[in-house]
N, CA, C and O atoms as a Tinker XYZ file with bonds, in Angstrom:
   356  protein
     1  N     -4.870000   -9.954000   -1.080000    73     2
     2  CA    -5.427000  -10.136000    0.261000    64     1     3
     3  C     -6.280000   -8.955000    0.699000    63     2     4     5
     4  O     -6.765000   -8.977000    1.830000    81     3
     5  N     -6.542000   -7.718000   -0.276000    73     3     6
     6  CA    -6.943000   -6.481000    0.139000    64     5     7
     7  C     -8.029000   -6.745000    0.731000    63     6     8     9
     8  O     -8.290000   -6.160000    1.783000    81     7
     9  N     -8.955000   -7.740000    0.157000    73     7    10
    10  CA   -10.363000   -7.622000    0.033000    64     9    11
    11  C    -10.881000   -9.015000    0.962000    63    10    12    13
    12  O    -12.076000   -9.310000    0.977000    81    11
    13  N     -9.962000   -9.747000    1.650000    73    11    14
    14  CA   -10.043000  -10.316000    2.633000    64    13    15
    15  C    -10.016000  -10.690000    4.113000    63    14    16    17
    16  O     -8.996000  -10.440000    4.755000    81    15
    17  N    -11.057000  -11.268000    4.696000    73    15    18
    18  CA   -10.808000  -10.963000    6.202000    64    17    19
    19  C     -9.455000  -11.220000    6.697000    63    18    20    21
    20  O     -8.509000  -11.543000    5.979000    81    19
    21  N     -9.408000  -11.020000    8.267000    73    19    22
    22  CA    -8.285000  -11.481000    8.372000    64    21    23
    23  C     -7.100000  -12.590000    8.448000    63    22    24    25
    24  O     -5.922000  -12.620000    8.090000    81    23
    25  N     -8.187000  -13.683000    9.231000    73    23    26
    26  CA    -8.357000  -15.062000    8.877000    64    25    27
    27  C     -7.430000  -15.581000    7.244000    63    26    28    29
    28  O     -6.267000  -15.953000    7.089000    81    27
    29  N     -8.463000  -15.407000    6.334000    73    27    30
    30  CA    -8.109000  -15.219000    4.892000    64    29    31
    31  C     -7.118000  -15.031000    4.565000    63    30    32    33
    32  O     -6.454000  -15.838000    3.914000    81    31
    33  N     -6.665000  -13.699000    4.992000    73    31    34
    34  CA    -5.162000  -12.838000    4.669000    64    33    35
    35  C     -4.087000  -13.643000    4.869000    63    34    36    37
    36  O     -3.291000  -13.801000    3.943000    81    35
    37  N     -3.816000  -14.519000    6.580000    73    35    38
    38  CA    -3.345000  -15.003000    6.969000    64    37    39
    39  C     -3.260000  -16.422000    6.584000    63    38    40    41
    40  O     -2.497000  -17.154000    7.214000    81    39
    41  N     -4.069000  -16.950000    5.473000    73    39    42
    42  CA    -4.250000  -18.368000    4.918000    64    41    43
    43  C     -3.173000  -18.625000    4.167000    63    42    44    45
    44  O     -2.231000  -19.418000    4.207000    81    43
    45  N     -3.743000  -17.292000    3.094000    73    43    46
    46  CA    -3.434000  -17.144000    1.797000    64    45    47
    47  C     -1.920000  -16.414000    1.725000    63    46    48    49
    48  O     -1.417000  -16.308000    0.606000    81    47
    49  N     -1.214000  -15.931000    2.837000    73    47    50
    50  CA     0.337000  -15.730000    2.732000    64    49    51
    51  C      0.882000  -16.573000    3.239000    63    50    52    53
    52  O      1.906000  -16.952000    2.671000    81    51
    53  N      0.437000  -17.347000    4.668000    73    51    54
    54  CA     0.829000  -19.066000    4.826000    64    53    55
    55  C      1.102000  -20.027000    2.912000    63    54    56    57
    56  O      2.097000  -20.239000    2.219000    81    55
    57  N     -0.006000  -20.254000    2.799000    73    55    58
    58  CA    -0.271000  -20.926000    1.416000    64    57    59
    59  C      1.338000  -20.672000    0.816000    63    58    60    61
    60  O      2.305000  -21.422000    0.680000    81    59
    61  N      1.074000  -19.099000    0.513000    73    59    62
    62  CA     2.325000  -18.785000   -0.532000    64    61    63
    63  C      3.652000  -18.700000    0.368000    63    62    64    65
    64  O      4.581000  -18.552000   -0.426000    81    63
    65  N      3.970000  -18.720000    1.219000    73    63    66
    66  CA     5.431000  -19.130000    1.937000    64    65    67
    67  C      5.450000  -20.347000    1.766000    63    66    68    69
    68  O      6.560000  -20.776000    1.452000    81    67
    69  N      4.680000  -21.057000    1.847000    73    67    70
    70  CA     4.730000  -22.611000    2.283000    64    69    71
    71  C      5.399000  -23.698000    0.788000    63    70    72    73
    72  O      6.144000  -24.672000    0.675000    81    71
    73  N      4.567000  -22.778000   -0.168000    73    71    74
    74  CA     4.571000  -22.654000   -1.771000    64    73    75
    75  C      5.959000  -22.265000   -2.355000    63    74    76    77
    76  O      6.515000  -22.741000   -3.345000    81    75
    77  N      6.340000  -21.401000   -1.607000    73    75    78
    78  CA     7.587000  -21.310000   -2.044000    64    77    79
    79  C      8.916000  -22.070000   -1.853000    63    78    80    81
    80  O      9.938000  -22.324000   -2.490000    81    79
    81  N      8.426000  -22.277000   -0.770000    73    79    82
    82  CA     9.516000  -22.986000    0.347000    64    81    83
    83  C      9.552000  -24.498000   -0.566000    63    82    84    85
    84  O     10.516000  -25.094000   -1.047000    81    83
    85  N      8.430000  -24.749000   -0.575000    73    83    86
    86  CA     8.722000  -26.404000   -1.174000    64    85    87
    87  C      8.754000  -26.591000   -2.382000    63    86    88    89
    88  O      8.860000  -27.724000   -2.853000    81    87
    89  N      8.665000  -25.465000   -3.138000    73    87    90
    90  CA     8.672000  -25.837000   -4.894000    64    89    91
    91  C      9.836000  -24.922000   -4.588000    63    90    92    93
    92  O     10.419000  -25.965000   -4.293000    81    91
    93  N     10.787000  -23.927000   -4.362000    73    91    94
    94  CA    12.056000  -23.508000   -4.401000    64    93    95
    95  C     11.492000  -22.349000   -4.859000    63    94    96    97
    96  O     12.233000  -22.090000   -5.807000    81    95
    97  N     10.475000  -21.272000   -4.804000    73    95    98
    98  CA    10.363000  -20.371000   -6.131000    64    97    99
    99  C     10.226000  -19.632000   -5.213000    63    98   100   101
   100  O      9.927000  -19.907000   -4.051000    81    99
   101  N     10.617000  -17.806000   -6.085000    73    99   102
   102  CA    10.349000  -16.530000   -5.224000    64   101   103
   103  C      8.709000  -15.962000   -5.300000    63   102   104   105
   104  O      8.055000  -16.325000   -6.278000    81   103
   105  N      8.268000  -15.368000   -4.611000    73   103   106
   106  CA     6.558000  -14.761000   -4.824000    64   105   107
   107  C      7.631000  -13.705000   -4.488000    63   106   108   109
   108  O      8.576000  -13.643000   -3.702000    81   107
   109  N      6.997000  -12.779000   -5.560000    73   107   110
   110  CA     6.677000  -11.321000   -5.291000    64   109   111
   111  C      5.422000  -10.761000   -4.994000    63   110   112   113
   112  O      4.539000  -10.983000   -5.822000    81   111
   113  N      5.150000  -10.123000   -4.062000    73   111   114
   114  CA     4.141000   -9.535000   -3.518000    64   113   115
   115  C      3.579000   -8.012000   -3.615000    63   114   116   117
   116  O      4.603000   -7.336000   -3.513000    81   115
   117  N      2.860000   -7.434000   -3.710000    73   115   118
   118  CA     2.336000   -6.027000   -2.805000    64   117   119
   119  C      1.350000   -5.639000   -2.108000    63   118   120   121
   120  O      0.202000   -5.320000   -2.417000    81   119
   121  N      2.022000   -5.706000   -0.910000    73   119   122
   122  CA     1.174000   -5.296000    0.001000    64   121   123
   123  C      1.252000   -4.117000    0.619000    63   122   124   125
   124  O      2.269000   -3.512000    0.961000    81   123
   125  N     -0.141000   -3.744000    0.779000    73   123   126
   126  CA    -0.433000   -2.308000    1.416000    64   125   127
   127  C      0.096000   -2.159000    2.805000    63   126   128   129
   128  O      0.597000   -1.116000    3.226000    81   127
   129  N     -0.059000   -3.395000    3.577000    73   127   130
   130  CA    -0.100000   -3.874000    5.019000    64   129   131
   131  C      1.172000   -4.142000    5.364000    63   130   132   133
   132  O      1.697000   -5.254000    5.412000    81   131
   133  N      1.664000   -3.078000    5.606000    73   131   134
   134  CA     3.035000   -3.523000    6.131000    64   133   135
   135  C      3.071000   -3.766000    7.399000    63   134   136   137
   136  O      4.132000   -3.337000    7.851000    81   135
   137  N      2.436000   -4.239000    8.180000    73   135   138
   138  CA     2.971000   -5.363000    9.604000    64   137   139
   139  C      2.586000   -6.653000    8.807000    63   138   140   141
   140  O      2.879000   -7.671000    9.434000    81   139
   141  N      2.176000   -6.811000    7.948000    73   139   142
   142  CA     2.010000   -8.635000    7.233000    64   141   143
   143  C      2.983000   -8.454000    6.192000    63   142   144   145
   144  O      3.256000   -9.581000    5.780000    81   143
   145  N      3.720000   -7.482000    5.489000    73   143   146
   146  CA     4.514000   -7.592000    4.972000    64   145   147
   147  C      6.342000   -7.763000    5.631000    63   146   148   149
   148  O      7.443000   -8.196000    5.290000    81   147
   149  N      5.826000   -7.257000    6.470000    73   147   150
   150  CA     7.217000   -7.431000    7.724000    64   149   151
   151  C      7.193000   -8.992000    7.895000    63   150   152   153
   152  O      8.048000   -9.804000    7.539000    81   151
   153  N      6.004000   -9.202000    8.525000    73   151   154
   154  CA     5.716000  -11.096000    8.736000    64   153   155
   155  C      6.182000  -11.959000    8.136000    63   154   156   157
   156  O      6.885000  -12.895000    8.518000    81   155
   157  N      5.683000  -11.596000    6.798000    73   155   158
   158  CA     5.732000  -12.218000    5.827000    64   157   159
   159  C      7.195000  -12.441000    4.477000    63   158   160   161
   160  O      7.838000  -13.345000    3.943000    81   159
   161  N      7.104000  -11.238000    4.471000    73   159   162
   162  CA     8.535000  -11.141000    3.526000    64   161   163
   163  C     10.130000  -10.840000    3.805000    63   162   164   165
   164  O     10.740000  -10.009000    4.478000    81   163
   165  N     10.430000  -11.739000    3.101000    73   163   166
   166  CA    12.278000  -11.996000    3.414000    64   165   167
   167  C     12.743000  -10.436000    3.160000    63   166   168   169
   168  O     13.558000   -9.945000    3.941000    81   167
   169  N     12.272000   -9.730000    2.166000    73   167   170
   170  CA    12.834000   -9.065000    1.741000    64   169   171
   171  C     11.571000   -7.798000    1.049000    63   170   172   173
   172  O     10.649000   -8.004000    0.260000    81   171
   173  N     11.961000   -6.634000    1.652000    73   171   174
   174  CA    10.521000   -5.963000    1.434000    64   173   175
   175  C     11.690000   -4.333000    0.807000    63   174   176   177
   176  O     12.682000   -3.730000    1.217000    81   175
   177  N     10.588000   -4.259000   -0.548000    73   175   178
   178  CA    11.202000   -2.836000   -1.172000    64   177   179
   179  C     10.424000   -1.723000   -0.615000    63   178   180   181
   180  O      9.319000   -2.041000   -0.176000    81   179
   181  N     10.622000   -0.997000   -0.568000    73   179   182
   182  CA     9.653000   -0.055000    0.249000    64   181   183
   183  C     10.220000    1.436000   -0.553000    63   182   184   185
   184  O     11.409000    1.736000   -0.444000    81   183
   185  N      9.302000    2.285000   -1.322000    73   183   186
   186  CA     9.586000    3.569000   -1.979000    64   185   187
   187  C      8.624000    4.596000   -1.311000    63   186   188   189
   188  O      7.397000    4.502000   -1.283000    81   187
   189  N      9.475000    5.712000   -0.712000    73   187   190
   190  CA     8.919000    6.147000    0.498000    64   189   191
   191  C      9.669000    8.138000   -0.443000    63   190   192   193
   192  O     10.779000    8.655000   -0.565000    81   191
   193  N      8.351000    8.497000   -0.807000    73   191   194
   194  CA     8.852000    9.821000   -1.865000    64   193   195
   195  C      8.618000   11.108000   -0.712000    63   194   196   197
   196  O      9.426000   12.020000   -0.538000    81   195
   197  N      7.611000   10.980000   -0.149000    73   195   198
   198  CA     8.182000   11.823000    1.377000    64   197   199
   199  C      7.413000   11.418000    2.341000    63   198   200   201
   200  O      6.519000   10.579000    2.232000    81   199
   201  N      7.817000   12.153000    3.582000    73   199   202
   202  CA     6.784000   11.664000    4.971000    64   201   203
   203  C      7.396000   13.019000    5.383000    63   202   204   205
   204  O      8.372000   13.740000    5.172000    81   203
   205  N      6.051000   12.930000    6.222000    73   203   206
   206  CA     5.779000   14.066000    7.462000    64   205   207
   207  C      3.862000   14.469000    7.142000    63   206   208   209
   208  O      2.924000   14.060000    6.459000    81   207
   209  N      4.097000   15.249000    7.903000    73   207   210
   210  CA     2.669000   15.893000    8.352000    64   209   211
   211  C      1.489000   15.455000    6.762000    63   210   212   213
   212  O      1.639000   15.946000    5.643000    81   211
   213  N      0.743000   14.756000    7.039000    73   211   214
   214  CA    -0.215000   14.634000    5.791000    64   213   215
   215  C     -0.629000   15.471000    5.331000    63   214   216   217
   216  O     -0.843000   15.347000    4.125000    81   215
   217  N     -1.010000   16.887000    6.024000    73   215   218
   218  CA    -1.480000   18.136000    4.974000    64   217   219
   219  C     -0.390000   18.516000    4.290000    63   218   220   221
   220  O     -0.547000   19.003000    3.170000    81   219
   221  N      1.254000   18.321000    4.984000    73   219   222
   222  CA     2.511000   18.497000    3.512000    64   221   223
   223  C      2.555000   17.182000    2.994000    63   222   224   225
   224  O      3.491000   17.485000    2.254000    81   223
   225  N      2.437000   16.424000    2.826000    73   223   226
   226  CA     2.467000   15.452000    2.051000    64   225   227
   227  C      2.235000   15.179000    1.179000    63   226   228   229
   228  O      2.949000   14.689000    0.304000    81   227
   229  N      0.447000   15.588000    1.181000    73   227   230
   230  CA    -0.344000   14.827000    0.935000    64   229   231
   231  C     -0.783000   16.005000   -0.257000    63   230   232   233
   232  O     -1.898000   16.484000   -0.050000    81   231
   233  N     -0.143000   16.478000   -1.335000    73   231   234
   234  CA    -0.687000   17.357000   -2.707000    64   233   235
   235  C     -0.786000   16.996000   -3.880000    63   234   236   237
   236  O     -0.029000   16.085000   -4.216000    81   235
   237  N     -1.595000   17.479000   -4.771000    73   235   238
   238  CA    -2.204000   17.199000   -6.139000    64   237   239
   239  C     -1.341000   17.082000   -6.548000    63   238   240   241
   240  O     -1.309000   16.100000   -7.290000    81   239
   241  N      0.063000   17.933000   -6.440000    73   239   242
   242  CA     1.132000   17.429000   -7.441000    64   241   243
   243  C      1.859000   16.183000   -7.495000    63   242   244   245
   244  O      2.161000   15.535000   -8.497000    81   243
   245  N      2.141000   15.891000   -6.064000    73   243   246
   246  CA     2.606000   15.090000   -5.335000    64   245   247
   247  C      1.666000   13.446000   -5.899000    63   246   248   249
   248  O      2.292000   12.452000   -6.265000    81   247
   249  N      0.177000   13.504000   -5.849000    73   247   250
   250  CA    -0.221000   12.653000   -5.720000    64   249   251
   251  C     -0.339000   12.321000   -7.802000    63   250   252   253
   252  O     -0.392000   11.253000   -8.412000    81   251
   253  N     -0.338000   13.263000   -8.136000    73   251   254
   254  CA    -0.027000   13.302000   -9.924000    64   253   255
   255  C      1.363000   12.558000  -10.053000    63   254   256   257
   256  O      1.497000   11.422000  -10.510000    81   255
   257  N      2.161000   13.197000   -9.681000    73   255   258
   258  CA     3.568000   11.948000  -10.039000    64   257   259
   259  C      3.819000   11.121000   -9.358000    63   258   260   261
   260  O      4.739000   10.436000   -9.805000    81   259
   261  N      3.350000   10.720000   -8.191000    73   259   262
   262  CA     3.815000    9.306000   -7.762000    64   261   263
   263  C      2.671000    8.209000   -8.381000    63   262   264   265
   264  O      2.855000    7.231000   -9.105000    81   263
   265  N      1.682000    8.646000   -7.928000    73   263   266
   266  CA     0.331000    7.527000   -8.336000    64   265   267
   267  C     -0.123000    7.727000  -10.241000    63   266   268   269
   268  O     -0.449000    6.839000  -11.028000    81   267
   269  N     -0.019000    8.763000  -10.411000    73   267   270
   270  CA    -0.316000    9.282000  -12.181000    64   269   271
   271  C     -2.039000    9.276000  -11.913000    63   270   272   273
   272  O     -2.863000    8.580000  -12.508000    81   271
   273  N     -2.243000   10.092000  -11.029000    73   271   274
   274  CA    -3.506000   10.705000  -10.840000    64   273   275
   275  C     -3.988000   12.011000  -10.408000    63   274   276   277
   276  O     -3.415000   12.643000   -9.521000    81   275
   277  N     -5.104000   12.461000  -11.059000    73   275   278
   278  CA    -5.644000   13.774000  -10.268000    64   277   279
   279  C     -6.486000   13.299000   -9.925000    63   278   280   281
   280  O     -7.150000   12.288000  -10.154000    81   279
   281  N     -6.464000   14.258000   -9.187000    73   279   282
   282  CA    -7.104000   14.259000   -7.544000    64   281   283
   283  C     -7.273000   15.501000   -6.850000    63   282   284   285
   284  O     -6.521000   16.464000   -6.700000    81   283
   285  N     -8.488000   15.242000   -6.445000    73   283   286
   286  CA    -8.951000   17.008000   -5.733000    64   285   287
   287  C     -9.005000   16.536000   -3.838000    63   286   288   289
   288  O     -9.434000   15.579000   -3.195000    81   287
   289  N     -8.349000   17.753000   -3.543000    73   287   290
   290  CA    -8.027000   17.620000   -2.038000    64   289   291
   291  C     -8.556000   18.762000   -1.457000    63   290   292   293
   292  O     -8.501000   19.976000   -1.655000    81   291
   293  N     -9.255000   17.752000   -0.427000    73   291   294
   294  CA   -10.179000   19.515000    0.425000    64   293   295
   295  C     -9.704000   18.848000    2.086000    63   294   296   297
   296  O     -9.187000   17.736000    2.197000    81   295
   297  N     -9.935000   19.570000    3.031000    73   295   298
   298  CA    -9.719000   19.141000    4.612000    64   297   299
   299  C    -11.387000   18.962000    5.056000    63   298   300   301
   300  O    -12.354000   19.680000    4.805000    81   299
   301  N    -11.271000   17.705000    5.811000    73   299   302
   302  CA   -12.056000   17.742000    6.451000    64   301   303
   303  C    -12.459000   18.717000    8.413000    63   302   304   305
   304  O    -11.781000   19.474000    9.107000    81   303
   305  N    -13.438000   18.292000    8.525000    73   303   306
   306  CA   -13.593000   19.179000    9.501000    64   305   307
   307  C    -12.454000   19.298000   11.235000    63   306   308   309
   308  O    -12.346000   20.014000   12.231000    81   307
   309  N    -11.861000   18.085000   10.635000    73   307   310
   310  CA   -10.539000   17.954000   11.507000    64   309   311
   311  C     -9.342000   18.833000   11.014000    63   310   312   313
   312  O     -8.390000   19.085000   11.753000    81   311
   313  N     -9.434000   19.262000    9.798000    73   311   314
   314  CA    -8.375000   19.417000    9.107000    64   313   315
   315  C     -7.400000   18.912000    8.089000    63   314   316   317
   316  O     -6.588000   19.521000    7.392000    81   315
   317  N     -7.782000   17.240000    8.216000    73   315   318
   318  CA    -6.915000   16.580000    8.020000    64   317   319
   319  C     -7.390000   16.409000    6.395000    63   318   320   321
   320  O     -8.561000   16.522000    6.032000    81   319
   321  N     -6.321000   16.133000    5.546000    73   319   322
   322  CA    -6.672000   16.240000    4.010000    64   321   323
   323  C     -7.393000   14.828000    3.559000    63   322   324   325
   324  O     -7.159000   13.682000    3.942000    81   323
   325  N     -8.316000   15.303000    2.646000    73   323   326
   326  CA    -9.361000   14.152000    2.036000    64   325   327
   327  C     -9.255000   14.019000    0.570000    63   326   328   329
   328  O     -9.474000   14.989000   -0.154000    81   327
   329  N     -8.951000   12.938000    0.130000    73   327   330
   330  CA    -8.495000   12.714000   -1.397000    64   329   331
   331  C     -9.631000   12.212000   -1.834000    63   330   332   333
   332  O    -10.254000   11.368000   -1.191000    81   331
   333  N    -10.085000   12.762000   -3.171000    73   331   334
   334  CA   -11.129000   11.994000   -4.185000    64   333   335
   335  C    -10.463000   11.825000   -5.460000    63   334   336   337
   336  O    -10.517000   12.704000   -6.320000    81   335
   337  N     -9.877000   10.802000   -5.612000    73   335   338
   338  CA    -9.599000   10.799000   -6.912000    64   337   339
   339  C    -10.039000   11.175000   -7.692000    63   338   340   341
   340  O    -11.064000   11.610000   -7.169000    81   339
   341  N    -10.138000   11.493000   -9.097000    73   339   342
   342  CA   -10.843000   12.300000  -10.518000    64   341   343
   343  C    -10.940000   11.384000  -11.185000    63   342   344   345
   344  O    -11.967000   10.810000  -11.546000    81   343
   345  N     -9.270000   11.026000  -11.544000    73   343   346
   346  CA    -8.906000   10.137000  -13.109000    64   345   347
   347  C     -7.764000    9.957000  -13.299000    63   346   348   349
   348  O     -7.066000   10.506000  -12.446000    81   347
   349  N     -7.025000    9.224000  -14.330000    73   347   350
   350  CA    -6.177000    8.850000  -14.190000    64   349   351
   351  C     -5.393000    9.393000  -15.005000    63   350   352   353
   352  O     -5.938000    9.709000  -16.063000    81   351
   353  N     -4.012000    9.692000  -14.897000    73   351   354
   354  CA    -3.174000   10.817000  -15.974000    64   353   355
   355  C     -2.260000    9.855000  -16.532000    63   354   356
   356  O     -1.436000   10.204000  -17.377000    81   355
């Protein structure tokens, strides 16, 4: 649904509840969007490796073992940290 309006988004997880419901089967999902994943799913896994302030959060090392990427991080003029991915480890 990433790459769909909203309209769309909302079709196409109708569709698949509806899909499930009447053929008996589970969808597994991932979604980025967690207020449509709240909506939407019975049952939502959620892996949450830390939170707080995005400039601690948010580091090369950090973003190397959870995602298996480097990535160069600079602040923008707010401060706030800006990720460019590189490549993939």
């Amino acid at each position: 649904t990433a790459a769909l309006d909203v309209r769309h988004q909302l079709t196409v997880l109708d569709l698949l509840r509806r899909t499930a419901r009447d053929q008996g089967i589970v969808v597994a999902a991932a979604l980025h969007d967690l207020s449509l994943a709240a909506i939407y799913a019975n049952h939502v896994v959620c892996r949450v490796d830390a939170a707080g302030p995005a400039t601690e959060v948010l580091t090369a090392a950090r973003l190397r073992r959870v995602y298996r990427v480097e990535a160069e991080l600079t602040r923008g003029a707010d401060g706030r940290p800006r990720v460019t991915p590189l490549r993939a480890v």
